[in-house]
C-alpha positions as CSV (number, residue, x, y, z in Angstrom):
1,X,-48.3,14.6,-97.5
2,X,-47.2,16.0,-100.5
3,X,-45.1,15.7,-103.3
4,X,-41.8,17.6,-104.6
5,X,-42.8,19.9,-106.5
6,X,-46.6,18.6,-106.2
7,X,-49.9,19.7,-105.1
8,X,-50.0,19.9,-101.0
9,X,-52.6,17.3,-99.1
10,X,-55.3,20.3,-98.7
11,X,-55.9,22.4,-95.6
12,X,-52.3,22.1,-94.9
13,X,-49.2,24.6,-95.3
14,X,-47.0,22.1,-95.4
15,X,-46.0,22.4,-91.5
16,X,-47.9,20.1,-89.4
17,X,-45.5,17.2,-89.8
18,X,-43.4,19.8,-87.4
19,X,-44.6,17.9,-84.1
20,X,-44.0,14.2,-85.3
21,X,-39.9,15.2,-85.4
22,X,-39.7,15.8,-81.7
23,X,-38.9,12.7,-79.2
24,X,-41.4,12.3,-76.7
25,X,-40.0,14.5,-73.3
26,X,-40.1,10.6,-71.4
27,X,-38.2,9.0,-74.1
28,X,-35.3,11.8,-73.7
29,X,-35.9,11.6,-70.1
30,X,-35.4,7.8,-70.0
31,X,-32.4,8.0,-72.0
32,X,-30.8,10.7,-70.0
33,X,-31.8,8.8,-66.6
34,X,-30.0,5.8,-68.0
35,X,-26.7,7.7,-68.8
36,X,-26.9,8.9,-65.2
37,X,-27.2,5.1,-63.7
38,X,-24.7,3.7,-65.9
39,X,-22.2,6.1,-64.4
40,X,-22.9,5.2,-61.0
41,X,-22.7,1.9,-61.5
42,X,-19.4,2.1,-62.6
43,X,-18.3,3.9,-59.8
44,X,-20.0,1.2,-57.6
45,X,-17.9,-1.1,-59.3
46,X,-14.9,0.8,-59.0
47,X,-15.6,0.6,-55.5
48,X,-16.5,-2.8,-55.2
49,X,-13.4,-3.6,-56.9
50,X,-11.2,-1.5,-54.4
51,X,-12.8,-4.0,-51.2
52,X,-12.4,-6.7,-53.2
53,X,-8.9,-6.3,-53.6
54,X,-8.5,-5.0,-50.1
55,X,-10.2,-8.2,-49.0
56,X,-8.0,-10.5,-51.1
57,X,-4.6,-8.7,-50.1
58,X,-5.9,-9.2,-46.1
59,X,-6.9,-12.5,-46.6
60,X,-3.9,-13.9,-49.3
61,X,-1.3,-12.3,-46.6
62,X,-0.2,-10.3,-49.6
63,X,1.2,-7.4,-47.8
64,X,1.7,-7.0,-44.0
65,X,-1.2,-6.5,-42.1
66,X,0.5,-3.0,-40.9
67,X,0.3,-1.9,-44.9
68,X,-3.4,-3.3,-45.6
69,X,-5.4,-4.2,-42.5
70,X,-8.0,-7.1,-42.5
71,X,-11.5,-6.3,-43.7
72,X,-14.3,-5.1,-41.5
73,X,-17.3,-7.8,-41.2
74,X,-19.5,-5.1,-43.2
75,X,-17.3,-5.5,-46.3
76,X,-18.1,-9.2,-46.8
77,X,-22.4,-8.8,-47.3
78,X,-21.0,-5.4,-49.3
79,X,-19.7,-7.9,-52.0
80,X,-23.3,-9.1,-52.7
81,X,-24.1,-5.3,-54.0
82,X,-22.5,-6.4,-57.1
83,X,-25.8,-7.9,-58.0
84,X,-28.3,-5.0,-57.9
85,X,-25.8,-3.4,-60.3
86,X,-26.2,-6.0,-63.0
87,X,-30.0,-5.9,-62.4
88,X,-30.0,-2.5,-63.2
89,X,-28.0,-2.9,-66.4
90,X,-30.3,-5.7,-67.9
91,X,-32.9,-3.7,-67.5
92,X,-32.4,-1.1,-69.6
93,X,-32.1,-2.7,-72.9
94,X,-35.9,-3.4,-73.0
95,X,-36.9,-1.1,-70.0
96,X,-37.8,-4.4,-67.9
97,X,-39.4,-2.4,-64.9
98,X,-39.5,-6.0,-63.0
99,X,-35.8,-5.7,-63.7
100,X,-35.4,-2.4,-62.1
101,X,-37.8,-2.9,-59.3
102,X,-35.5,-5.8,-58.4
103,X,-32.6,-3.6,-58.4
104,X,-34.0,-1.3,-56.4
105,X,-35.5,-3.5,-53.6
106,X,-31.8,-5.4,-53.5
107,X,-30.0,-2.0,-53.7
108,X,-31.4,-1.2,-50.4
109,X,-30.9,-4.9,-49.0
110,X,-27.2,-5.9,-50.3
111,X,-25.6,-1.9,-51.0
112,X,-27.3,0.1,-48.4
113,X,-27.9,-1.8,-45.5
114,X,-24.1,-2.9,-45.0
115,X,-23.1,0.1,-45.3
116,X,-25.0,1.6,-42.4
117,X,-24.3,-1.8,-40.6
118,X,-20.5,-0.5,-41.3
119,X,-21.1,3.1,-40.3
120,X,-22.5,1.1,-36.9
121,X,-19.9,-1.5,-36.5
122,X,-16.8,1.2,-37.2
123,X,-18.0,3.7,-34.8
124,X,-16.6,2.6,-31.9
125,X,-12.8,2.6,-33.4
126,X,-13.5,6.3,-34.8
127,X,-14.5,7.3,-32.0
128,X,-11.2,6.1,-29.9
129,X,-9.0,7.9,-33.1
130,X,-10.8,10.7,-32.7
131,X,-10.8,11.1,-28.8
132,X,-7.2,9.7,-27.9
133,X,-5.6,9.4,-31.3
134,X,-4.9,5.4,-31.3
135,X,-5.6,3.8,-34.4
136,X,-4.4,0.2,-34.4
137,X,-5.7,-1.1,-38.0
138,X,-3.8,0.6,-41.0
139,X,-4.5,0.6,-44.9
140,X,-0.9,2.3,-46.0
141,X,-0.4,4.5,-43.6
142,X,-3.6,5.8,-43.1
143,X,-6.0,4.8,-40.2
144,X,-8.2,1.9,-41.6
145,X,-11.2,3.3,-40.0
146,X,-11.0,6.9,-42.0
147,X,-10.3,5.2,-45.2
148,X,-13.2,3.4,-44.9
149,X,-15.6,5.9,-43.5
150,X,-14.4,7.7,-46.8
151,X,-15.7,4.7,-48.5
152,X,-19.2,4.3,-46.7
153,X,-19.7,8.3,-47.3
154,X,-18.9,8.3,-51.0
155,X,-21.0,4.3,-51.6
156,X,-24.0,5.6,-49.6
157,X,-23.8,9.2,-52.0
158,X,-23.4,6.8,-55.2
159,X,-26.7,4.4,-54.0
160,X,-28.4,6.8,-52.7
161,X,-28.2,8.7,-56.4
162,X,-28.8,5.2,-58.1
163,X,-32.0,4.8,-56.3
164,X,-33.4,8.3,-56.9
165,X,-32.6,8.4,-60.6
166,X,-33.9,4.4,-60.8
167,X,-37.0,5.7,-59.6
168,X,-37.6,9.0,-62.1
169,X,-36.6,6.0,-64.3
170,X,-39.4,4.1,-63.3
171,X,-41.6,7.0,-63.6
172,X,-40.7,7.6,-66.9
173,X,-41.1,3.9,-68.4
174,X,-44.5,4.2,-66.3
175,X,-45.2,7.5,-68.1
176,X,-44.8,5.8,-71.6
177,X,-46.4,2.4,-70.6
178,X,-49.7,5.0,-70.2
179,X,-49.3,6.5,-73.2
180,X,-49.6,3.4,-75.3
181,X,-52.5,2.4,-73.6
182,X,-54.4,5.0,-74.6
């Protein structure tokens, strides 16, 4: 607009190039959103990791079944959650909202549903340790069943925040897929 030391463009002051230095609110919003996700789905895979090993020391006969008890019939379509994760991560390079739609449709289908199918399927055995105090599956000590209604509660909180911050995500890609319409 103007030079060093130059005349100035005229009817300016010099400060209207003031609102061309500020990031768009859904650009920030979209980078902040995808902070969020990545740190969830690291946990997830924390997680994921944990039953995967618990699976693999049940099944390999690695320790006694006294120290790591066998896994639950939830845990094994848990393993396909895996997937909605990965979704979710190649799709924020380029914002791919088929990417993320994806994510969010198999979130609910391979992350969430077995987990309520696990909340289902383990009630009956919490509900013995809790009335009469037998437990008769262990995972070091510790009562299978509670260990891994300490698992469901945390995955559902960790999915549950994936899909709410995947969709302000959405929003916000759909906010600046508007913009460049116009």
């Amino acid at each position: 607009m103007a030079s060093r030391g130059g005349p100035r463009a005229a009817g300016t002051d010099g400060s209207d190039f003031q609102h061309r230095e500020r990031v768009a609110s859904h650009y920030q919003m979209s980078v902040a959103l995808k902070s969020e996700i990545k740190k969830l789905i690291y946990t997830h895979v924390g997680i994921w990791l944990l039953l995967l090993a618990q699976m693999c020391v049940g099944h390999l006969k690695l320790l006694p079944h006294d120290q790591v008890a066998m896994p639950y019939q939830w845990e094994y379509p848990y393993l396909l959650s895996i997937l909605p994760s990965l979704l979710g991560l190649l799709s924020f390079p380029r914002n791919n909202i088929s990417y993320l739609v994806l994510s969010m449709i198999s979130t609910g289908l391979f992350s969430v549903a077995p987990l309520i199918y696990g909340a289902m399927e383990m009630f009956p055995m919490a509900q013995q340790l809790y009335r009469h105090g037998k437990a008769y599956r262990f995972i070091f000590g510790f009562s299978a069943v509670s260990v891994m209604y300490l698992v469901v509660v945390v995955a559902a909180q960790v999915h549950g925040w994936q899909l709410y911050y995947s969709k302000k995500l959405l929003d916000s890609w759909f906010t600046s897929t508007q913009e460049k319409k116009k």
